[in-house]
N, CA, C and O atoms as a printed pandas DataFrame, in Angstrom:
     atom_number atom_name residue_name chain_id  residue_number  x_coord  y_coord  z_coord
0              1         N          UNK        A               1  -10.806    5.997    2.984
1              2        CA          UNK        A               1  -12.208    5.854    2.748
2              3         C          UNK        A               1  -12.402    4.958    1.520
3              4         O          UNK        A               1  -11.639    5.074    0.561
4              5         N          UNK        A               2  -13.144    4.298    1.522
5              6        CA          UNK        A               2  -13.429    2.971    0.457
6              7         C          UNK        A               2  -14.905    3.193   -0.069
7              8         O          UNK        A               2  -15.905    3.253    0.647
8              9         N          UNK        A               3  -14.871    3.284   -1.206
9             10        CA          UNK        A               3  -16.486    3.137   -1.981
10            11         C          UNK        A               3  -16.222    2.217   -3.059
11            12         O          UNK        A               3  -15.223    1.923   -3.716
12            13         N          UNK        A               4  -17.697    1.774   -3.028
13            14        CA          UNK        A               4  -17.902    0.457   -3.497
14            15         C          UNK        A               4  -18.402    0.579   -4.884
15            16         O          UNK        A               4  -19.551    0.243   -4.595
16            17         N          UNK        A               5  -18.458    0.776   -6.069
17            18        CA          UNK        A               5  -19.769    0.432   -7.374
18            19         C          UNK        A               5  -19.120   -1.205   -7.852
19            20         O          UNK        A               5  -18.043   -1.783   -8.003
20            21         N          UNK        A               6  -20.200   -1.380   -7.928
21            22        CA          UNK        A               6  -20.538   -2.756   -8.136
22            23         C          UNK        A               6  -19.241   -3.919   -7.818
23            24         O          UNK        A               6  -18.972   -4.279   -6.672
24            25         N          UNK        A               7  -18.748   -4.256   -8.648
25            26        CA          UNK        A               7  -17.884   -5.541   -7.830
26            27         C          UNK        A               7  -16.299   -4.615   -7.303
27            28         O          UNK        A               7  -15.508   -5.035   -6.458
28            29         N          UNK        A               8  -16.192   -3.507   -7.956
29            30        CA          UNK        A               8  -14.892   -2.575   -7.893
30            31         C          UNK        A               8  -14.673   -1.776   -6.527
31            32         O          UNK        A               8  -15.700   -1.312   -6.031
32            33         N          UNK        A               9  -13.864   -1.626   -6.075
33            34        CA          UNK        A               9  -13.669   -0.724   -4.865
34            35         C          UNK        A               9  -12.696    0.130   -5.281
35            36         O          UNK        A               9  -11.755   -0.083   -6.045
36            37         N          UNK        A              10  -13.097    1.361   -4.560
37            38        CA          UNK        A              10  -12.142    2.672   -5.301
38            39         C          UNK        A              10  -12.124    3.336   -3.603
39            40         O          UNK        A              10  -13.087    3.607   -2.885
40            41         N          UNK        A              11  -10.526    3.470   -3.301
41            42        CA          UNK        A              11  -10.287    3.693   -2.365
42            43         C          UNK        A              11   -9.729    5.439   -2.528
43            44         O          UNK        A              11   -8.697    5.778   -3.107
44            45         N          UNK        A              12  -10.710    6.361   -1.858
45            46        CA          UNK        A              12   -9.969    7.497   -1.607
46            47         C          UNK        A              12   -9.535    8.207   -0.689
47            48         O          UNK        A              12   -9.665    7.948    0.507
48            49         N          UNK        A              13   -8.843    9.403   -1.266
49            50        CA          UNK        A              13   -7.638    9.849   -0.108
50            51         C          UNK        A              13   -8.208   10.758    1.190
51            52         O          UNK        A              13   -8.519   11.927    0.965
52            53         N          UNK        A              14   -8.337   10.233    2.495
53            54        CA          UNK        A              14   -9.511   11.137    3.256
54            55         C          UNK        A              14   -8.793   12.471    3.264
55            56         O          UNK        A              14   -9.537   13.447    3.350
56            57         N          UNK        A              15   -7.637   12.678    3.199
57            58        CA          UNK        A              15   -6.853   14.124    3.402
58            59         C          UNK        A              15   -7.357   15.008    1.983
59            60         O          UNK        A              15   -7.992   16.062    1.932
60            61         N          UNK        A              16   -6.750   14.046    0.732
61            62        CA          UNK        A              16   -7.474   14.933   -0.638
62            63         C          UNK        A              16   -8.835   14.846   -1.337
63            64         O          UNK        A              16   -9.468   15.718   -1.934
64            65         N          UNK        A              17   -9.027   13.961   -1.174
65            66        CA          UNK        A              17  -10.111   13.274   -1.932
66            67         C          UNK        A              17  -10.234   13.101   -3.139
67            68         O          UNK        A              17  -11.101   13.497   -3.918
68            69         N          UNK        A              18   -8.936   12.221   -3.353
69            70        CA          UNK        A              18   -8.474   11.944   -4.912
70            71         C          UNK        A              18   -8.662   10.770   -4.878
71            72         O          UNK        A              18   -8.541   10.225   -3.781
72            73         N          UNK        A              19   -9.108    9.764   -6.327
73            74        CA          UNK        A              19   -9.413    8.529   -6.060
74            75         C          UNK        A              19   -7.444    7.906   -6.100
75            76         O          UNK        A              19   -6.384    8.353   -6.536
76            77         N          UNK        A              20   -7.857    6.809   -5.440
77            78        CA          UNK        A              20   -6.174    6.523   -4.880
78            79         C          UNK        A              20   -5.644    5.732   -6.729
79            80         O          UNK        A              20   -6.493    5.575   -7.607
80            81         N          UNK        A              21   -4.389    5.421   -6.896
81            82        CA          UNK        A              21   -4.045    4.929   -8.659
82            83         C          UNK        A              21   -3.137    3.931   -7.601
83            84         O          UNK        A              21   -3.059    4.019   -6.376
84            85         N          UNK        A              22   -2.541    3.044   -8.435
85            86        CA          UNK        A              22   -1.602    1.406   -8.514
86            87         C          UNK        A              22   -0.819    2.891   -8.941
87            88         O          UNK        A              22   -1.272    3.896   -9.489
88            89         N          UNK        A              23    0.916    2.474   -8.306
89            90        CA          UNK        A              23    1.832    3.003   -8.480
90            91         C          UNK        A              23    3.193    2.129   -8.079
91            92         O          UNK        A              23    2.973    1.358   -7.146
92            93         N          UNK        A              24    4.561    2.094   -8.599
93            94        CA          UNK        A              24    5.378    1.673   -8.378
94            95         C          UNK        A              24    5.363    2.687   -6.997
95            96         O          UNK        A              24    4.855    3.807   -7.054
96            97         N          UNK        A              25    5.862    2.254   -6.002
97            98        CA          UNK        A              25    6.812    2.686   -4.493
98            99         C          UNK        A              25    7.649    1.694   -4.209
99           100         O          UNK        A              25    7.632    0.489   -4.459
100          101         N          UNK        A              26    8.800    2.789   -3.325
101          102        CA          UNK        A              26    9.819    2.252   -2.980
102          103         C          UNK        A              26    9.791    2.339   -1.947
103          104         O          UNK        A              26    9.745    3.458   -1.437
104          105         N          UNK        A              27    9.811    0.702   -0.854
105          106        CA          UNK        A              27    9.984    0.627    0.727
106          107         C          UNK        A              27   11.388   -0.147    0.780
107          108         O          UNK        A              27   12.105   -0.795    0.018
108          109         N          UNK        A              28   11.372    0.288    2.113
109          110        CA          UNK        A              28   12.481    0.035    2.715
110          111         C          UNK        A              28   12.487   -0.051    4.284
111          112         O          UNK        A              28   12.032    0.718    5.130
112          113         N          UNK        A              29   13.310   -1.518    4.410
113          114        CA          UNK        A              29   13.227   -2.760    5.840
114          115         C          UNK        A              29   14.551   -3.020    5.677
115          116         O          UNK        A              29   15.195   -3.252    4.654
116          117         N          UNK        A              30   14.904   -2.944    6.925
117          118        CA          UNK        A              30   15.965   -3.310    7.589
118          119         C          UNK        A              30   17.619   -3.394    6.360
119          120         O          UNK        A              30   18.495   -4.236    6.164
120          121         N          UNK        A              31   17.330   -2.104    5.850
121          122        CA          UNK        A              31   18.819   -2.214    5.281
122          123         C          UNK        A              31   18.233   -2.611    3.705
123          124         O          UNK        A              31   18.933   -2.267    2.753
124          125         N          UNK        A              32   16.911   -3.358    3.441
125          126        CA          UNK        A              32   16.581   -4.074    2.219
126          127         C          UNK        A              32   15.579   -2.727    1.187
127          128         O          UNK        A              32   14.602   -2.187    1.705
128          129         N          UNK        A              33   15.947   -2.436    0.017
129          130        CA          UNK        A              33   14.764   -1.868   -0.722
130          131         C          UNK        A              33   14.218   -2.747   -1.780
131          132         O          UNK        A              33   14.597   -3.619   -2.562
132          133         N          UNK        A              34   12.975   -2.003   -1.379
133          134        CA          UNK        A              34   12.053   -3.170   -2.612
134          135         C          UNK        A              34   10.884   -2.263   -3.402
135          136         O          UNK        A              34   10.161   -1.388   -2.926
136          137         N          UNK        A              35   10.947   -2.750   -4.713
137          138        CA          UNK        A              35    9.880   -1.699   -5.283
138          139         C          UNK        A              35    8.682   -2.851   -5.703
139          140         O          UNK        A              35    8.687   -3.944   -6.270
140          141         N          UNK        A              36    7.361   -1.697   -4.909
141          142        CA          UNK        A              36    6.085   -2.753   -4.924
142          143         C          UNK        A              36    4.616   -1.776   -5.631
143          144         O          UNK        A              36    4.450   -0.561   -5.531
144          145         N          UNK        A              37    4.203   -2.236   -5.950
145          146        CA          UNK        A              37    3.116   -2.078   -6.770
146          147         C          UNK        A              37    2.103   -1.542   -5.620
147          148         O          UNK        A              37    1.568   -2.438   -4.968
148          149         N          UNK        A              38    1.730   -0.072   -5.246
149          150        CA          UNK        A              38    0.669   -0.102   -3.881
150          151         C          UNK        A              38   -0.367    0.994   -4.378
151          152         O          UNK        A              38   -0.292    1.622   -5.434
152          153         N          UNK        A              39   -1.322    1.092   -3.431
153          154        CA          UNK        A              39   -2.461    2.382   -4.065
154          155         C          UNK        A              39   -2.091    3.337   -3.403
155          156         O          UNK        A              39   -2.003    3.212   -2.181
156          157         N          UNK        A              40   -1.705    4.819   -4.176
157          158        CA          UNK        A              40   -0.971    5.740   -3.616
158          159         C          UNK        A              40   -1.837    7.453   -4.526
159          160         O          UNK        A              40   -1.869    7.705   -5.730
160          161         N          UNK        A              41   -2.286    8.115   -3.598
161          162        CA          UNK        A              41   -2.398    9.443   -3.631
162          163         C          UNK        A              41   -2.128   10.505   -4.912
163          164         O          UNK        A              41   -1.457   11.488   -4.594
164          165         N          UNK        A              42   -2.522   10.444   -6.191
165          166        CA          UNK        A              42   -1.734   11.193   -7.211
166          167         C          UNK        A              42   -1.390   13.108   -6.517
167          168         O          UNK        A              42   -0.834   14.095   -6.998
168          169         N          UNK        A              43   -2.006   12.841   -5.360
169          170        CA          UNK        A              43   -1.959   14.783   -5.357
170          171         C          UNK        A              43   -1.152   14.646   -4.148
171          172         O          UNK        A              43    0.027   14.911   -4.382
172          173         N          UNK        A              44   -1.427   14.264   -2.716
173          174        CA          UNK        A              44   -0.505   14.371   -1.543
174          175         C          UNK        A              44    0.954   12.867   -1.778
175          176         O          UNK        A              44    2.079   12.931   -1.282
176          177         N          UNK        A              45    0.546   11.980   -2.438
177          178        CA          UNK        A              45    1.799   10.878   -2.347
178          179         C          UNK        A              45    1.339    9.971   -1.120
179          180         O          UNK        A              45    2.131    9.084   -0.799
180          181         N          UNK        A              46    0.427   10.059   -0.562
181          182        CA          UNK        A              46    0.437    9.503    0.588
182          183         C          UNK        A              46    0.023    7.892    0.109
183          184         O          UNK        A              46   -0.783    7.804   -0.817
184          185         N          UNK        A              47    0.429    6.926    0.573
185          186        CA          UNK        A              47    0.644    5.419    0.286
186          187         C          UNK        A              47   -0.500    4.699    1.514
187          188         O          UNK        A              47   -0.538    5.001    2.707
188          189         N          UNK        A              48   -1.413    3.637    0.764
189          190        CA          UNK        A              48   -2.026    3.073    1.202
190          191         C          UNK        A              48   -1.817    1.527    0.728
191          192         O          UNK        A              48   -1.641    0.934   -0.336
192          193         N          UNK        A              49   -1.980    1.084    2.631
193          194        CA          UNK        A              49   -1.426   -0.314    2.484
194          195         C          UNK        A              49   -2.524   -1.045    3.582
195          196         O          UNK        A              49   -2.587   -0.903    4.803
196          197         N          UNK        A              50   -3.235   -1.756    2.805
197          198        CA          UNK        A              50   -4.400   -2.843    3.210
198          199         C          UNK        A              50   -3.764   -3.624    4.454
199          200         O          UNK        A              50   -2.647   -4.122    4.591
200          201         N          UNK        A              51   -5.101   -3.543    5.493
201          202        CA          UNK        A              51   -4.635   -4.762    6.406
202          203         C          UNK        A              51   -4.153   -5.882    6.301
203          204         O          UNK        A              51   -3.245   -6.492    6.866
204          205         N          UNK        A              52   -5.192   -6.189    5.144
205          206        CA          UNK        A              52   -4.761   -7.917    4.980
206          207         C          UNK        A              52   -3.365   -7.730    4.080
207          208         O          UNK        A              52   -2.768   -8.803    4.161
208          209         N          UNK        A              53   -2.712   -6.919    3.368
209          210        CA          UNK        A              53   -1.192   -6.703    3.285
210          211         C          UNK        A              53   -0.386   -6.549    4.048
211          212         O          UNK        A              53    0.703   -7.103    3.899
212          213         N          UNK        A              54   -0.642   -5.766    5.099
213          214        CA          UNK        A              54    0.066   -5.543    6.238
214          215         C          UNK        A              54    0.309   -7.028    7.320
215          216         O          UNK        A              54    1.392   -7.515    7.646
216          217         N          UNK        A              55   -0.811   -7.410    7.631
217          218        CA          UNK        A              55   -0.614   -8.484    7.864
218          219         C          UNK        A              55   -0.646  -10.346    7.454
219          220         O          UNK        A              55   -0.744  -11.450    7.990
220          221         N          UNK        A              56   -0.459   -9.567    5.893
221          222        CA          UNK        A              56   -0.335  -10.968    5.777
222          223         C          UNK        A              56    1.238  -11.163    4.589
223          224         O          UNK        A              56    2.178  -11.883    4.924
224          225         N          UNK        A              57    1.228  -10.578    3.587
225          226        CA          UNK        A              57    2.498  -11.069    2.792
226          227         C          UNK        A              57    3.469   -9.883    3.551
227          228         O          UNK        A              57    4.587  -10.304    3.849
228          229         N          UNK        A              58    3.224   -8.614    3.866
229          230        CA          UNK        A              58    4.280   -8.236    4.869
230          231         C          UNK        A              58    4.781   -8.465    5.846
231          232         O          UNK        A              58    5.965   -8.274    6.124
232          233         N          UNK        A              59    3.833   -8.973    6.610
233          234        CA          UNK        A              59    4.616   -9.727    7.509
234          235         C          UNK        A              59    5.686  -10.679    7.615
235          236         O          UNK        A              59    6.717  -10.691    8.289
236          237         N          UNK        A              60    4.961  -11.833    6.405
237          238        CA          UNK        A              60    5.718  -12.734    6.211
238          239         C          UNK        A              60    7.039  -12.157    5.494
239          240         O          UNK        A              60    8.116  -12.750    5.558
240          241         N          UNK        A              61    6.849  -10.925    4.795
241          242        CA          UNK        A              61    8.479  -11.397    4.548
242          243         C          UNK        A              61    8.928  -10.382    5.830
243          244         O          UNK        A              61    9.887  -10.899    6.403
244          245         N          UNK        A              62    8.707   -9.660    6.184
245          246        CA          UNK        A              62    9.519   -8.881    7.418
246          247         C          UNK        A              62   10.120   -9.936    8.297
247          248         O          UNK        A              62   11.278   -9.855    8.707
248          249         N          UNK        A              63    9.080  -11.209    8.656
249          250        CA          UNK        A              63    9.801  -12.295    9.612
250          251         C          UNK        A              63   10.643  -13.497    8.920
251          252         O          UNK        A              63   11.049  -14.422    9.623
252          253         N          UNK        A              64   10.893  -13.463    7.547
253          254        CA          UNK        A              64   12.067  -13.837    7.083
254          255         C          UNK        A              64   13.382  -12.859    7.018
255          256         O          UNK        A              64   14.520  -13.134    7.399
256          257         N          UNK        A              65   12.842  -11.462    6.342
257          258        CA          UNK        A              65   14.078  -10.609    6.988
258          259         C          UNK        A              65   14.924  -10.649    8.186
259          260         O          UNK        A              65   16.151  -10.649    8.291
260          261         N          UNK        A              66   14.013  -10.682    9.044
261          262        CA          UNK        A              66   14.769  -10.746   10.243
262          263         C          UNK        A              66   15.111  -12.115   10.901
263          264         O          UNK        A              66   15.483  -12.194   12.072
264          265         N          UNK        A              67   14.936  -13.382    9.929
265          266        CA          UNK        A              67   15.363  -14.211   10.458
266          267         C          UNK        A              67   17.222  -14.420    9.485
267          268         O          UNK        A              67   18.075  -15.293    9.327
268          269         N          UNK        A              68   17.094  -13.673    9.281
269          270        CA          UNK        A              68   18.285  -13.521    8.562
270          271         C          UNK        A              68   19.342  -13.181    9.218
271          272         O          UNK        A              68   20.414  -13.036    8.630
């Protein structure tokens, strides 16, 4: 869930309803770990990852990963 005040967006957790914080996480692709900066849950952990992340700099590197 996303709310808006003024130019800021504060994305919260629909399960807790905690406002989401920037946190180091650790993902992991194909054998590779990488630690990335994402908006993540201070009470359940649960990790939120934007469309336009998903499909746009993740992708791109997932389809260099695997062109490997």
């Amino acid at each position: 869930m996303k709310e808006e005040s003024g130019q800021e967006e504060k994305w919260i957790c629909d399960k807790c309803k905690e406002k989401l914080e920037l946190h180091k996480v650790k993902v992991s692709y194909l054998g590779g770990n990488f630690e990335v900066e994402l908006l993540k849950c201070p009470k359940c952990n649960n990790v939120f990852i934007s469309e336009d992340l998903a499909l746009g700099k993740m992708l791109e590197v997932e389809k260099g990963l695997e062109d490997k």
